[in-house]
C-alpha positions as CSV (number, residue, x, y, z in Angstrom):
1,X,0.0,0.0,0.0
2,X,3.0,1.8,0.6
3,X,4.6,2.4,-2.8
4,X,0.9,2.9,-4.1
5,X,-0.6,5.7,-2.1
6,X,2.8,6.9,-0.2
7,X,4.4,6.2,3.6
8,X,2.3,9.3,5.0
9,X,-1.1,8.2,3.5
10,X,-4.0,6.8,5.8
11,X,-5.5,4.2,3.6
12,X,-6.1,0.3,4.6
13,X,-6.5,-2.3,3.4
14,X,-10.4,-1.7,4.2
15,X,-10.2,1.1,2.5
16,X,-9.6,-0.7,-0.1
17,X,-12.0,-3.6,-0.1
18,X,-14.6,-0.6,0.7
19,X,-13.5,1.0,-2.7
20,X,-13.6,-2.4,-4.3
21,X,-17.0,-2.9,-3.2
22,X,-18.1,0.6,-4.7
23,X,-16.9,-1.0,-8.2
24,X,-19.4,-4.4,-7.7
25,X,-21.9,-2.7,-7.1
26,X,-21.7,-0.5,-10.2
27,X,-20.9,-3.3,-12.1
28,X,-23.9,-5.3,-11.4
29,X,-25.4,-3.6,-14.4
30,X,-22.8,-4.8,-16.7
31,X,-23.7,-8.7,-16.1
32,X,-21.1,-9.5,-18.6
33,X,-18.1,-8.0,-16.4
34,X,-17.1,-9.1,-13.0
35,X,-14.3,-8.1,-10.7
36,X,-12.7,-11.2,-9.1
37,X,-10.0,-11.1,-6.4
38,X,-7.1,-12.8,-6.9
39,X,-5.8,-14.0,-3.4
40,X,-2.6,-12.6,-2.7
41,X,-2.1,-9.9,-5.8
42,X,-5.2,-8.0,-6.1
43,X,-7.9,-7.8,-8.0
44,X,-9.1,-8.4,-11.8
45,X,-12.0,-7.4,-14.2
46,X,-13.7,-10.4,-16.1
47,X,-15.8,-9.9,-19.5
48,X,-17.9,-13.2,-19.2
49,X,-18.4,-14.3,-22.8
């Protein structure tokens, strides 16, 4: 989180699972995408064929 947002930043790691929820959400109106997490590196965007 450090080399992303800086060593004097207040984000967490809830902060962002809080922004990742944001994203979901939006995307539920886009069926054919999804956002998956990918334990241990992040997270990824899916286009469901």
């Amino acid at each position: 989180m450090d080399e992303i947002w800086g060593m004097e930043s207040e984000s967490t790691d809830y902060t962002v699972n809080v922004h990742i929820n944001r994203l979901r959400k939006r995307f539920d109106k886009y069926p054919e995408f999804t956002i998956e997490t990918v334990r241990g590196l992040g997270y990824k965007v899916i286009k469901n064929v």
